[in-house]
C-alpha positions as CSV (number, residue, x, y, z in Angstrom):
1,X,16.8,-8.9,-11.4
2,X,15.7,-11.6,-9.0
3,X,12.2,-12.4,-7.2
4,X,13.3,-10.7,-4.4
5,X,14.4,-7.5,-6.2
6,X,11.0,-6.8,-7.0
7,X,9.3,-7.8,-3.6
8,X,10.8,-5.5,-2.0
9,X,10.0,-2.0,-3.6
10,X,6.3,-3.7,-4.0
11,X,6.3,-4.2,-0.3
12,X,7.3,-1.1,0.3
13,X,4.6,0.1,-2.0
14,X,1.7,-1.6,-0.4
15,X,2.7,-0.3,2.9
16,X,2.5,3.1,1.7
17,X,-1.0,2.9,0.3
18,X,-1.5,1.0,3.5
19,X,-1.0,4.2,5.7
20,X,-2.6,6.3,2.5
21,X,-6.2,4.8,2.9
22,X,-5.7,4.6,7.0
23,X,-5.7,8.4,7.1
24,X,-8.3,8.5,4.4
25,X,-10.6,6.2,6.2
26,X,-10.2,8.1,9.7
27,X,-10.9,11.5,7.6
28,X,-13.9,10.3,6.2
29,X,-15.2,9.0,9.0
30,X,-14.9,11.9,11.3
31,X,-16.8,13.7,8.6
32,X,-14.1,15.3,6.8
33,X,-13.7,15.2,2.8
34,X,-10.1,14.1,2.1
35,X,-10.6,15.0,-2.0
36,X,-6.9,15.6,-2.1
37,X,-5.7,12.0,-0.4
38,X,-7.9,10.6,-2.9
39,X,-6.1,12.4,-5.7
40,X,-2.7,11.7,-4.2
41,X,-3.9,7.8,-3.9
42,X,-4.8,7.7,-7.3
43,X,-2.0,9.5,-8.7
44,X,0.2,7.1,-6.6
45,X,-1.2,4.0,-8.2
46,X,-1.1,5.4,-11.6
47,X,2.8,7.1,-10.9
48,X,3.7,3.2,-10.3
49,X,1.8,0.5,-11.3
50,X,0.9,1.8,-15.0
51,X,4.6,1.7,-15.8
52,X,5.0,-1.6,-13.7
53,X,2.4,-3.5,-15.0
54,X,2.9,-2.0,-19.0
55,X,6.7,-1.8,-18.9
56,X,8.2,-4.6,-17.3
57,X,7.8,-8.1,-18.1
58,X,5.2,-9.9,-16.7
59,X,7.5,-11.9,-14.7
60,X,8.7,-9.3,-12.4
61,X,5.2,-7.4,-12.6
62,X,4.0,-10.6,-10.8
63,X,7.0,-10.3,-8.4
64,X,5.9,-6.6,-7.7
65,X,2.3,-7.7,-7.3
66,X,2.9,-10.0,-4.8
67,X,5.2,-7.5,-2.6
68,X,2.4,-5.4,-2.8
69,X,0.0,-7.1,-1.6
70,X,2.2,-8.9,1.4
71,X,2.9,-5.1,2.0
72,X,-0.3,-4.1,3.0
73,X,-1.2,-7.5,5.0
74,X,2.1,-7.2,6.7
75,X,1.5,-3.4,7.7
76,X,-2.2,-3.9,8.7
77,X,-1.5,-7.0,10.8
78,X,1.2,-4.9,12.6
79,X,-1.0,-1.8,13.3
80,X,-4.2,-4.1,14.4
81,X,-1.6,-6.1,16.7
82,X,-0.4,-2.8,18.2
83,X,-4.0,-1.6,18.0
84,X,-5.2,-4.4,20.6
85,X,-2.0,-4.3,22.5
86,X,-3.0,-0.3,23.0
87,X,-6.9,-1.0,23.7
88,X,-5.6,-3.5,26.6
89,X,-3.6,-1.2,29.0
């Protein structure tokens, strides 16, 4: 499989775990305990990147990675775009 093949599900990844910590953050700071999101996060990362990372070669692991990680910078510039854009009218 190409690059691109693995960007993709790693960017769709990284926006998930994106939107994961945003409601953990906003439950935890309006004085809630969100034990369970933080058991769902981890069993998130451990339901995909411990077969990623182990499994696949290191090639495409790299290609994963990288979606990942363009995932959640491409999510959280989005929703702090839209956040200002909000905050302004």
């Amino acid at each position: 499989m190409g690059p691109i093949l693995w960007l993709l599900p790693g960017a769709l990844f990284g926006a998930a775990e994106f939107f994961l910590t945003k409601v953990i953050a906003g439950r935890v700071l309006s004085g809630r305990t969100p034990i369970l999101l933080l058991c769902a996060k981890l069993a998130s990362y451990a339901a995909v990147l411990v077969p990623v990372f182990l499994l696949l070669p290191s090639a495409a692991a790299k290609w994963f990675g990288i979606g990942a990680g363009s995932g959640v910078l491409a999510v959280g510039t989005v929703c702090a775009v839209l956040a200002i854009l909000k905050e302004k009218r």
